[in-house]
VMD Tcl script that draws the C-alpha trace (Angstrom):
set ca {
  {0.00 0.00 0.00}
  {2.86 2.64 0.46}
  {4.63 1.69 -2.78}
  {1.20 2.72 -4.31}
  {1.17 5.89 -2.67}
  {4.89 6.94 -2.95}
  {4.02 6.07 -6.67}
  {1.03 7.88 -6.88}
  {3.05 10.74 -5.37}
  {6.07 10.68 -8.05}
  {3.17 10.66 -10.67}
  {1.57 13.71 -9.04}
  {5.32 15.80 -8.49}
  {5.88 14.61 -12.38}
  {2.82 16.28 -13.68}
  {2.70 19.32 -11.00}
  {6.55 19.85 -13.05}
  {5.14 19.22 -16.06}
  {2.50 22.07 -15.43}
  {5.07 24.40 -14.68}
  {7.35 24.14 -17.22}
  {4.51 25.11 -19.66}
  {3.16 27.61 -17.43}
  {6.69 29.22 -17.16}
  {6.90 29.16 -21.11}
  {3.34 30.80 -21.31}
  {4.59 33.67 -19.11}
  {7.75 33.82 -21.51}
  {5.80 33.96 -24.43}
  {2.99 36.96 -22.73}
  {6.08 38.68 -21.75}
  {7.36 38.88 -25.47}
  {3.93 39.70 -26.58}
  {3.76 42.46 -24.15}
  {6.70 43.89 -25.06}
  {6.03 43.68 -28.61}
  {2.57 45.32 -28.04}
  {3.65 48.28 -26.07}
  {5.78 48.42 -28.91}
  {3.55 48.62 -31.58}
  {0.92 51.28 -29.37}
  {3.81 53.75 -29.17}
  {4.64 53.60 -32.67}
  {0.60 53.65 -33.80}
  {-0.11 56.54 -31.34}
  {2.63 57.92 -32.91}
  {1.26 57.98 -36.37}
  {-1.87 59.20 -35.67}
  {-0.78 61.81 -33.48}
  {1.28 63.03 -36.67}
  {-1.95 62.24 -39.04}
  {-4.10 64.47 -36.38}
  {-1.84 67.34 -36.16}
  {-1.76 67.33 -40.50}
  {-5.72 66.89 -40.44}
  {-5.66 70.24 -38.08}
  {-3.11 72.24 -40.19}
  {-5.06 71.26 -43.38}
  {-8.65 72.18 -41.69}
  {-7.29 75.61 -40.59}
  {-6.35 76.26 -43.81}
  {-9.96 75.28 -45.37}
  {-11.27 76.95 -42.61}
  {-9.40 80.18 -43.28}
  {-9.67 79.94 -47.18}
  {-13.80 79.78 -46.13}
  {-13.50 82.48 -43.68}
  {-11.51 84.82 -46.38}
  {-13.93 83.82 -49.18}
  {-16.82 84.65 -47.13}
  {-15.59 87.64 -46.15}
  {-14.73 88.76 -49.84}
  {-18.29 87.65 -50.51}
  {-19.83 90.19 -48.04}
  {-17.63 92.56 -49.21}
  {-19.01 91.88 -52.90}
  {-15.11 91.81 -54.03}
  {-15.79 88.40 -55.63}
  {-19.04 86.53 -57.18}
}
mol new
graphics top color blue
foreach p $ca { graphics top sphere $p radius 0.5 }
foreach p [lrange $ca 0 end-1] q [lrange $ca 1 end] { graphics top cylinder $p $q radius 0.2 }
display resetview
């Protein structure tokens, strides 16, 4: 009856090791993917922050080219 156990045990200690090797390569693997991801937010926050700031230099200019055709509008200096 106590070989049994002591068996039973080595099986359990075998697959409690087992577990944790692949548990320990899981967290290896998120820990690359996190990496890689905080990677990739910087450089797409980056991007649009550059695509926002040309999308609000290009609307102030429509915006003023509106404002200044209005304006020669009410002055009846254009058609």
């Amino acid at each position: 009856m106590v070989l049994r156990e002591v068996k039973d045990l080595e099986k359990g200690i075998a697959h409690l090791h087992n577990c944790m090797a692949r548990y320990n390569a899981l967290i290896a693997d998120n820990a690359g993917l996190k990496a890689q991801l905080v990677n990739d937010n910087f450089h797409l926050e980056t991007k649009i922050s550059h695509e926002l700031k040309v999308m609000l230099q290009l609307g102030v200019s429509v915006c003023l080219c509106a404002c200044t055709m209005s304006s020669l509008q009410a002055f009846k200096l254009v058609d």
